[in-house]
N, CA, C and O atoms as a GROMACS GRO file, in nm:
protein
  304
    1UNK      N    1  -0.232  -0.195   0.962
    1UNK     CA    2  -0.188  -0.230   1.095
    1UNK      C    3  -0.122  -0.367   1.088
    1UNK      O    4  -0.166  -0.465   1.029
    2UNK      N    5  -0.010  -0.359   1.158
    2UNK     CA    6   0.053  -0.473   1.193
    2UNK      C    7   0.066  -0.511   1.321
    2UNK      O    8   0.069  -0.427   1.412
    3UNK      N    9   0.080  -0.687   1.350
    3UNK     CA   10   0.099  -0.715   1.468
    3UNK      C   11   0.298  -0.796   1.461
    3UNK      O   12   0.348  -0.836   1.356
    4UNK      N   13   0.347  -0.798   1.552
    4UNK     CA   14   0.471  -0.884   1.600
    4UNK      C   15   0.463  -0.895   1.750
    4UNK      O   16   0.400  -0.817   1.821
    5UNK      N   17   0.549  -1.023   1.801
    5UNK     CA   18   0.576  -1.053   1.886
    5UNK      C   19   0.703  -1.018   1.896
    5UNK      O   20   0.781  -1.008   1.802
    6UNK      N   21   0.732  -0.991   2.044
    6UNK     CA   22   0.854  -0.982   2.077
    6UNK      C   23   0.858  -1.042   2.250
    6UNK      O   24   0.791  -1.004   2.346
    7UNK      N   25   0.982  -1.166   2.243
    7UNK     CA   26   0.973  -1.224   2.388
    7UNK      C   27   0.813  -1.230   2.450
    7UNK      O   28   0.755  -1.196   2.553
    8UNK      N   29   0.799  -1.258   2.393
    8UNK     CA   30   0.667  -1.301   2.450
    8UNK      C   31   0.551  -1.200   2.474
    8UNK      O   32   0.433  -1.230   2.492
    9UNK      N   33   0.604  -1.078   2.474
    9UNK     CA   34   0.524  -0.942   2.434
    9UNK      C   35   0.454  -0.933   2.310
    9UNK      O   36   0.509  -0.954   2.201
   10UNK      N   37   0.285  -0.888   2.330
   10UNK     CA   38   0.244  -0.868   2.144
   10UNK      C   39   0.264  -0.736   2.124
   10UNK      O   40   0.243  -0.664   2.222
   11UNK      N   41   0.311  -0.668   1.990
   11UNK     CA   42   0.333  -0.534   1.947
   11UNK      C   43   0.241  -0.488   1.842
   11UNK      O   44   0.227  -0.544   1.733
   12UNK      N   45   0.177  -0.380   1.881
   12UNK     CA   46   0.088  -0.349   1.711
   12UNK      C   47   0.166  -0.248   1.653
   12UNK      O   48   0.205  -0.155   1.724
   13UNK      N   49   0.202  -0.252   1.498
   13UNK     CA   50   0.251  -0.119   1.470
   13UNK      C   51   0.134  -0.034   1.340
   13UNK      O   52   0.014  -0.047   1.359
   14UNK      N   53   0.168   0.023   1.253
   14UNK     CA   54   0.084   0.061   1.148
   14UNK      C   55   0.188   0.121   1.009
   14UNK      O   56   0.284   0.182   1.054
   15UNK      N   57   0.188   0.118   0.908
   15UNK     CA   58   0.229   0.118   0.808
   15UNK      C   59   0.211   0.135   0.671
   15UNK      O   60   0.148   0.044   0.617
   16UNK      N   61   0.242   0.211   0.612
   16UNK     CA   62   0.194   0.218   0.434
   16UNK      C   63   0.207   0.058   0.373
   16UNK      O   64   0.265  -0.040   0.419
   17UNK      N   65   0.142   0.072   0.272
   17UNK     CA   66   0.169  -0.054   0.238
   17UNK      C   67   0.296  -0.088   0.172
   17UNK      O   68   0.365   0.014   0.173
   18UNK      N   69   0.359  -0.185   0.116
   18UNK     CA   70   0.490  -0.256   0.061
   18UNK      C   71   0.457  -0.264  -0.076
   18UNK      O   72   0.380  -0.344  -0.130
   19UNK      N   73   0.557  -0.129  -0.152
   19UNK     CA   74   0.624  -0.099  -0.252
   19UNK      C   75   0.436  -0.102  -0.376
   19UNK      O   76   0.418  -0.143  -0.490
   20UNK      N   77   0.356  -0.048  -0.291
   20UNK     CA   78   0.241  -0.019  -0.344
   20UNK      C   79   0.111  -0.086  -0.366
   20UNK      O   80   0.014  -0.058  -0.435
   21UNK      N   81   0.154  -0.230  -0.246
   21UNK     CA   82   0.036  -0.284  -0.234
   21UNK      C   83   0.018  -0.335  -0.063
   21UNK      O   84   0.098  -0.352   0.029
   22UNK      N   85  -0.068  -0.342  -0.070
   22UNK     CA   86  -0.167  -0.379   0.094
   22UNK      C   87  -0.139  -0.553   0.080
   22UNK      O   88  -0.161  -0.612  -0.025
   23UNK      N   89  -0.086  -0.622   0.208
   23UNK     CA   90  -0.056  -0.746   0.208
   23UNK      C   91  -0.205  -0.768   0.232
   23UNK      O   92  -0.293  -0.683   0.246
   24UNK      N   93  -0.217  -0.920   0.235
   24UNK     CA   94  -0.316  -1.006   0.249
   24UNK      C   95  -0.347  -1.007   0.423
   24UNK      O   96  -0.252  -1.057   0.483
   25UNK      N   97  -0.406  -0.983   0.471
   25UNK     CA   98  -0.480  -0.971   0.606
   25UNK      C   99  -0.443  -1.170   0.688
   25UNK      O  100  -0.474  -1.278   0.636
   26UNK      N  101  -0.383  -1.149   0.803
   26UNK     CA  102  -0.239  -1.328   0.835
   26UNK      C  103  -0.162  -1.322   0.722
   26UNK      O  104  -0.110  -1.429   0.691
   27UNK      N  105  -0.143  -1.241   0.662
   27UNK     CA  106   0.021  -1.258   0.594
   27UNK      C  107   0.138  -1.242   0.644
   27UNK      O  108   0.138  -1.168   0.742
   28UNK      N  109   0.205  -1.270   0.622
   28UNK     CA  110   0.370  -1.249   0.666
   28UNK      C  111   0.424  -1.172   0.618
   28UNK      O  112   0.400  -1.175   0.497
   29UNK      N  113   0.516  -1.064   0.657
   29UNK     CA  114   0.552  -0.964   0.651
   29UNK      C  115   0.704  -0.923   0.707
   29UNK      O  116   0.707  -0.906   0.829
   30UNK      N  117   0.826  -0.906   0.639
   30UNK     CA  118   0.948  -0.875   0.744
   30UNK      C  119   0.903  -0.724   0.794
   30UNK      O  120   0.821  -0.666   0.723
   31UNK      N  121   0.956  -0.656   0.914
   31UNK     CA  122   0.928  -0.582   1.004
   31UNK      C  123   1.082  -0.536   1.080
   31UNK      O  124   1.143  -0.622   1.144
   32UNK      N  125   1.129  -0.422   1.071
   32UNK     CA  126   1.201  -0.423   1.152
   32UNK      C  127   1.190  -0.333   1.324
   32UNK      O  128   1.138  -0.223   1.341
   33UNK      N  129   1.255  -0.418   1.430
   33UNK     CA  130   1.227  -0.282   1.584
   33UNK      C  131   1.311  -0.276   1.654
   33UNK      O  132   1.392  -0.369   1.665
   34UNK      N  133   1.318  -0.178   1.717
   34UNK     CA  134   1.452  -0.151   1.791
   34UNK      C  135   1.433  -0.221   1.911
   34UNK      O  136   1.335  -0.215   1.985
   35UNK      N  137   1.544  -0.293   1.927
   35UNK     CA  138   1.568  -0.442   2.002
   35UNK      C  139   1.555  -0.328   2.181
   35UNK      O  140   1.498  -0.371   2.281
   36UNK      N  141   1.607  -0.219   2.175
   36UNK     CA  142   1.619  -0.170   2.317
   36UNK      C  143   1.469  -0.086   2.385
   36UNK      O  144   1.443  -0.050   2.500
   37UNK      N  145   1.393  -0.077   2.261
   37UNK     CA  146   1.245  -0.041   2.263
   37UNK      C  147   1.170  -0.116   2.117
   37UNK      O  148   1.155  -0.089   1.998
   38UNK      N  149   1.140  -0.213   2.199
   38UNK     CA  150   1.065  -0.295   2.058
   38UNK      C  151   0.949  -0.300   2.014
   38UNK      O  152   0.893  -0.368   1.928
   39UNK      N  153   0.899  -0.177   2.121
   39UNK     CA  154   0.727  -0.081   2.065
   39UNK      C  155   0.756  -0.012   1.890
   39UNK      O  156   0.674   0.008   1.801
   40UNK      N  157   0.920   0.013   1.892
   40UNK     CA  158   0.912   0.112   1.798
   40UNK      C  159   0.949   0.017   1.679
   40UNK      O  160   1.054  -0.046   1.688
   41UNK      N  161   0.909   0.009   1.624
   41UNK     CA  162   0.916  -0.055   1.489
   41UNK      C  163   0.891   0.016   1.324
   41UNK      O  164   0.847   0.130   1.308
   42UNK      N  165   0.930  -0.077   1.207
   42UNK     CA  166   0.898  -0.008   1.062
   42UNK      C  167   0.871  -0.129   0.995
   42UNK      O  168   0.899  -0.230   1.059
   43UNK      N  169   0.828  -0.142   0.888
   43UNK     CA  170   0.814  -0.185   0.738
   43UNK      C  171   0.926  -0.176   0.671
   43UNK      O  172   0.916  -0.070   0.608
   44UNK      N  173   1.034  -0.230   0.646
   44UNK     CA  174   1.136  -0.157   0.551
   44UNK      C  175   1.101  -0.099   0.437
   44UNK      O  176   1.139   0.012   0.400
   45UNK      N  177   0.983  -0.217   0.342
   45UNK     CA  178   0.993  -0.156   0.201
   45UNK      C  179   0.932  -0.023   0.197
   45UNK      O  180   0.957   0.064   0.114
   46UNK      N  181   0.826  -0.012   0.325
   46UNK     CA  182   0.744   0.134   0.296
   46UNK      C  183   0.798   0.244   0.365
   46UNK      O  184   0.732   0.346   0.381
   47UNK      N  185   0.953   0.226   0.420
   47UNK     CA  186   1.007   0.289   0.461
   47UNK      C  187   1.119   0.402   0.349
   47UNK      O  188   1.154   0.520   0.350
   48UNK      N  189   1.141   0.293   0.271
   48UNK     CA  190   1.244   0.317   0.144
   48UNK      C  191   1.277   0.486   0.098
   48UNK      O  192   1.388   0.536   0.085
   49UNK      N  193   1.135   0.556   0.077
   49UNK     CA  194   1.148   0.677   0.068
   49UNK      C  195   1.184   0.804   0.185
   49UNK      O  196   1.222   0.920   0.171
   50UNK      N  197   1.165   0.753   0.260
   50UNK     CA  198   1.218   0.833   0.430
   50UNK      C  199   1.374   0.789   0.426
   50UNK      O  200   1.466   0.868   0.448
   51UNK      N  201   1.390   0.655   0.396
   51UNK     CA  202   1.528   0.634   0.421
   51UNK      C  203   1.638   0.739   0.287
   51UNK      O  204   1.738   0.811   0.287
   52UNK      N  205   1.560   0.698   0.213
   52UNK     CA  206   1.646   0.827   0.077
   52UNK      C  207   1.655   0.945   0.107
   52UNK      O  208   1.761   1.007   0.105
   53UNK      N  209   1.526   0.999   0.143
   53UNK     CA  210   1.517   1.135   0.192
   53UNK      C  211   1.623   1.176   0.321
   53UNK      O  212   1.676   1.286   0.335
   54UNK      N  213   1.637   1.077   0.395
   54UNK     CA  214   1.752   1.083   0.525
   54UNK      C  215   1.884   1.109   0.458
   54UNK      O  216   1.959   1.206   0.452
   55UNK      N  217   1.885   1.002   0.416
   55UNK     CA  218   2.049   0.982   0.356
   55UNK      C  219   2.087   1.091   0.245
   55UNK      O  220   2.208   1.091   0.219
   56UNK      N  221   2.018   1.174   0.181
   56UNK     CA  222   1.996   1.256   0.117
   56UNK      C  223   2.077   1.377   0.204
   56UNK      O  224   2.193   1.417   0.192
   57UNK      N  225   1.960   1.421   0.301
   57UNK     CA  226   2.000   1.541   0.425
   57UNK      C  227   2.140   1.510   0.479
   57UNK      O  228   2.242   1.579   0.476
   58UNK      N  229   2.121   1.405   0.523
   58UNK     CA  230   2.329   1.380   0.569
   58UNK      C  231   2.401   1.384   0.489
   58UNK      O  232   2.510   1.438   0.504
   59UNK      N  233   2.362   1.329   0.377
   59UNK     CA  234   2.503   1.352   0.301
   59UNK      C  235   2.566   1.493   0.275
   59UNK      O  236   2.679   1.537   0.296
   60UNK      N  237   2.424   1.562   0.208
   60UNK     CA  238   2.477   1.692   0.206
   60UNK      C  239   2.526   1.742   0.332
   60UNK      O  240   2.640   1.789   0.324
   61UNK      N  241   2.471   1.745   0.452
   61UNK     CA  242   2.551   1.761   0.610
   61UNK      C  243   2.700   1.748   0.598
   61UNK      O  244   2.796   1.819   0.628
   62UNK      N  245   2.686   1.646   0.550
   62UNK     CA  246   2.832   1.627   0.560
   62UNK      C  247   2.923   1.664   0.481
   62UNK      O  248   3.040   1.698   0.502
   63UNK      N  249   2.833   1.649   0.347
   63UNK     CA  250   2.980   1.741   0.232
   63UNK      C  251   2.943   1.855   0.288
   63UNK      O  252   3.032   1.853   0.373
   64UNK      N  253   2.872   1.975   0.316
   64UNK     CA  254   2.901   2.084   0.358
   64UNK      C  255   3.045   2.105   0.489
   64UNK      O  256   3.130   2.192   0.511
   65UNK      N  257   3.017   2.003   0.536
   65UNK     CA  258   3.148   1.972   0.667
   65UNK      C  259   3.255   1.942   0.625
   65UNK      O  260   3.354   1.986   0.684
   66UNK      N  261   3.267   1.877   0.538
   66UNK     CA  262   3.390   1.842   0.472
   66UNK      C  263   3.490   1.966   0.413
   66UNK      O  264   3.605   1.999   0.440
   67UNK      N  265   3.355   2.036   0.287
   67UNK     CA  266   3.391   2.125   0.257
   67UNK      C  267   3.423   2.274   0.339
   67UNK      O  268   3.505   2.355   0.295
   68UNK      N  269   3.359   2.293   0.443
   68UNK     CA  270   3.445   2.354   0.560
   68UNK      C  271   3.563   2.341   0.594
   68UNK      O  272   3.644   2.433   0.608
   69UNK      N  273   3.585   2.206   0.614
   69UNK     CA  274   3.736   2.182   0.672
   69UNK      C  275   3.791   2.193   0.614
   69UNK      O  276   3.868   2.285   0.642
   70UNK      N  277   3.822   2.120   0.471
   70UNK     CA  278   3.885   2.196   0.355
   70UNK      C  279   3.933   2.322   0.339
   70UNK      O  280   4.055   2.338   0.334
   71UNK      N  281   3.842   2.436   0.327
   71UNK     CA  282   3.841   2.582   0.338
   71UNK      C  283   3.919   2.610   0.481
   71UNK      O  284   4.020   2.681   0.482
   72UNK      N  285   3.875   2.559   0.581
   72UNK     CA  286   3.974   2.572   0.692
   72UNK      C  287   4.107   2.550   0.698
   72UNK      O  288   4.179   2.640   0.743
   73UNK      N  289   4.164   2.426   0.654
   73UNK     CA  290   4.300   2.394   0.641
   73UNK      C  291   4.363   2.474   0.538
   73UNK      O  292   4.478   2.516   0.541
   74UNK      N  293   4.259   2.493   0.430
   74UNK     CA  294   4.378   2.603   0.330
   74UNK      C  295   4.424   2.750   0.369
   74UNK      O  296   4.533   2.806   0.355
   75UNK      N  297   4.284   2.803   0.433
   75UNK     CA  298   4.298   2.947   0.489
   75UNK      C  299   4.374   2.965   0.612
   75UNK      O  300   4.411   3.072   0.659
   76UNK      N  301   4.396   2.834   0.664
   76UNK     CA  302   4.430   2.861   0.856
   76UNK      C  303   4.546   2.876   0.866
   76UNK      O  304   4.596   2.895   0.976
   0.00000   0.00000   0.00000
């Protein structure tokens, strides 16, 4: 569990630990949250594998799209 402030709001979030270890309990920690809902927050480093796995799924998304249009412009 983590805590941040935001504007004067306290936030708790929760998190795997960073790149395979558990910080020190008042440690410091970067954190990132979405500035337009700043309940929602992450860990970057223990994020790392969700983010691969994302960028993974789109990409292929997208070369499949690509490669559509391709096939489209030659056949059309």
């Amino acid at each position: 569990m983590y805590e941040y402030q935001v504007n004067g709001v306290r936030y708790k979030g929760t998190g795997a630990s960073l790149a395979g270890r558990i910080p020190q309990v008042h440690s410091q920690i970067y954190i990132l949250y979405d500035p337009a809902h700043p309940e929602r927050s992450c860990i970057p480093e223990s994020d790392a594998r969700a983010s691969r796995i994302a960028g993974g799924v789109l990409g292929a998304v997208g070369a499949a799209a690509l490669l559509a249009g391709i096939g489209i412009g030659l056949f059309w």
